[in-house]
C-alpha positions in Angstrom: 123.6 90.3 96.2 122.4 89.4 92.6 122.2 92.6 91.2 125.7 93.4 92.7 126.7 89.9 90.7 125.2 91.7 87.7 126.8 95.2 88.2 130.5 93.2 88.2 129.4 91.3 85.4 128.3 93.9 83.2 131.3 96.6 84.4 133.7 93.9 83.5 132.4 92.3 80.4 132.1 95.6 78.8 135.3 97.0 80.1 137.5 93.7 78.8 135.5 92.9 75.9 134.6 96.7 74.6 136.5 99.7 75.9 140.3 97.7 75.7 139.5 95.7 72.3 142.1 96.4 69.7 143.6 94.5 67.2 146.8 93.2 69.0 145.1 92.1 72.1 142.5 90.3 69.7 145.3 88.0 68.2 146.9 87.8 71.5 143.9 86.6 73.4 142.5 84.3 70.9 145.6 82.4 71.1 146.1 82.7 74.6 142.7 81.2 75.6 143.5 78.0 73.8 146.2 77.3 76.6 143.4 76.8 79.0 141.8 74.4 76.8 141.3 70.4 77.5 144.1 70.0 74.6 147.1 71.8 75.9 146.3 71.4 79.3 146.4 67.2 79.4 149.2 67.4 76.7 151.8 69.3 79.1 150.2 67.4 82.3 150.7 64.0 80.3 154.0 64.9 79.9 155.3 65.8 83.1 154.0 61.8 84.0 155.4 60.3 80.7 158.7 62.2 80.4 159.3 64.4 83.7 162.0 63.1 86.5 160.2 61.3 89.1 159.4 64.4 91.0 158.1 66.0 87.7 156.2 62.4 87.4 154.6 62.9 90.8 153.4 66.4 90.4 151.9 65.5 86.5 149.6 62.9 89.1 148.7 65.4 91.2 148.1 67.8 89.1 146.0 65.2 86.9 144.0 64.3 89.4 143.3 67.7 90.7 142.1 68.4 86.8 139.8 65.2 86.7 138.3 66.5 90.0 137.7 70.1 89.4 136.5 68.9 85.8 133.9 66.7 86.8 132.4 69.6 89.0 132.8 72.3 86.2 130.7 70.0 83.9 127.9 68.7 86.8 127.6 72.7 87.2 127.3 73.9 84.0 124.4 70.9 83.9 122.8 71.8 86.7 122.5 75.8 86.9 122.6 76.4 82.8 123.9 79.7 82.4 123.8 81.0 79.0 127.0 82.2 77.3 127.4 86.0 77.2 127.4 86.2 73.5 124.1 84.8 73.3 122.3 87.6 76.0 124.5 90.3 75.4 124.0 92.0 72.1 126.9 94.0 70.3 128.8 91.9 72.4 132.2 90.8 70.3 132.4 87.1 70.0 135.3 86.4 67.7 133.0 84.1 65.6 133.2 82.1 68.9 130.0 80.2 69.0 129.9 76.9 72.1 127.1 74.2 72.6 127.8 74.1 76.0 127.2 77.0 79.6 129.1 79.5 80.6 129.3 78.6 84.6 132.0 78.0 85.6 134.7 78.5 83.1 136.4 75.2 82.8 139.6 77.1 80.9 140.2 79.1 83.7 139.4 76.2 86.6 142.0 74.0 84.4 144.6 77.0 84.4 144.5 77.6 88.3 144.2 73.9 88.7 147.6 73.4 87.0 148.8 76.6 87.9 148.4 76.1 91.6 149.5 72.7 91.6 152.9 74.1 89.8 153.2 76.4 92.3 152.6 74.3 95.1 155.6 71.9 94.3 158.0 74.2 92.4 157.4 77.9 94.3 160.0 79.5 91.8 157.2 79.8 89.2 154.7 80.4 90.8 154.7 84.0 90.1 154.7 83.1 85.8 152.0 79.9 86.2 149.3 82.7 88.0 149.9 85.0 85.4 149.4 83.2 82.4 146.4 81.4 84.5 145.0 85.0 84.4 146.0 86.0 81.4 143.9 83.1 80.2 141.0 83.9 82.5 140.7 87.2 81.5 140.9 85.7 77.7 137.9 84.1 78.1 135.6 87.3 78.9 137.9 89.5 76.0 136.8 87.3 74.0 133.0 87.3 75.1 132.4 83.2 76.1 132.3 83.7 79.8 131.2 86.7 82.6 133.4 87.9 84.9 131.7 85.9 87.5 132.5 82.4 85.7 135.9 83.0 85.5 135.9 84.4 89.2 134.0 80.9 90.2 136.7 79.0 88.1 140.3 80.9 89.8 138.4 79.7 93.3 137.4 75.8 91.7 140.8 75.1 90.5 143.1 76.6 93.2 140.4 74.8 95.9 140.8 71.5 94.3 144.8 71.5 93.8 145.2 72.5 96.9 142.4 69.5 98.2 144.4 67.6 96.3 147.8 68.1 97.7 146.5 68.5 101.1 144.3 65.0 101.4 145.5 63.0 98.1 148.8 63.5 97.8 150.1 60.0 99.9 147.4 57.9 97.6 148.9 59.5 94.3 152.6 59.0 96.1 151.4 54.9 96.6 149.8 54.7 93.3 153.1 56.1 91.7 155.2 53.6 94.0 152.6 50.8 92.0 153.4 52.2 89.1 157.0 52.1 89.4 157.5 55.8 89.3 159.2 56.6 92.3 
């Protein structure tokens, strides 16, 4: 099973970040990534609560709570198994002048993506075609661009979709109560 793990890692890695590199797609995903990032992400989350009609209130909750969730197991992960970035095994590998303190697994832009992705898509089905896309788009931004393996980004898509969906499934009447406190709803 590991070396099968590998063989996907290293057909993937090289495929996304070698044999489809060009100049566009370098701009495009280097900007791209950064919607997966801890900025953007509690920015537009934050203001679906502050600004969003109630319902748009209720699912910034959810979907900030799914975040804080499938956060807190990306970083106790990365801790405990310590993957090494890519960049720093791989050589040739382009980086993008990319260079993080941090591990690769999982990928905590693409767990955040899916997280609020599938949240979205959960509560307004209309875009939920557009919200897994970009989620992907970002996902495969991160190996393009040489900080993550195929299989971190894999272990994110499966984090971020479980815990929304965890969320909405098992949490959803307490963030419906605390919103009630809160004089939301």
């Amino acid at each position: 099973m590991k070396k099968q793990l590998k063989n996907f890692d290293d057909y993937f890695i090289n495929l996304l970040n070698s044999r489809i590199k060009n100049k566009y797609l370098d701009i495009f995903m280097y900007r791209v990534t950064d919607l997966g990032g801890a900025i953007f992400i509690t920015v537009f989350t934050l203001s679906l609560v502050i600004f969003g009609s109630t319902a748009n209130k209720i699912i910034g909750l959810e979907a900030l709570l799914a975040l804080c969730i499938s956060q807190i197991i990306v970083h106790s992960l990365k801790m405990l198994l310590s993957r090494e970035r890519p960049y720093k095994i791989i050589e040739h590998l382009n980086t993008f002048g990319i260079d993080l303190s941090d591990y690769s697994f999982p990928s905590g832009h693409t767990t955040a993506s899916f997280s609020l992705a599938t949240t979205l898509a959960i509560n307004m089905p209309k875009f939920s075609i557009v919200v897994f896309i970009l989620a992907l788009i970002i996902a495969i931004s991160r190996v393009y661009l040489g900080v993550h393996y195929p299989t971190d980004v894999a272990a994110g898509l499966i984090l971020g979709v479980g815990c929304s969906i965890m969320v909405h499934m098992y949490l959803l009447k307490i963030i419906e109560e605390i919103a009630l406190l809160l004089g939301i709803s």
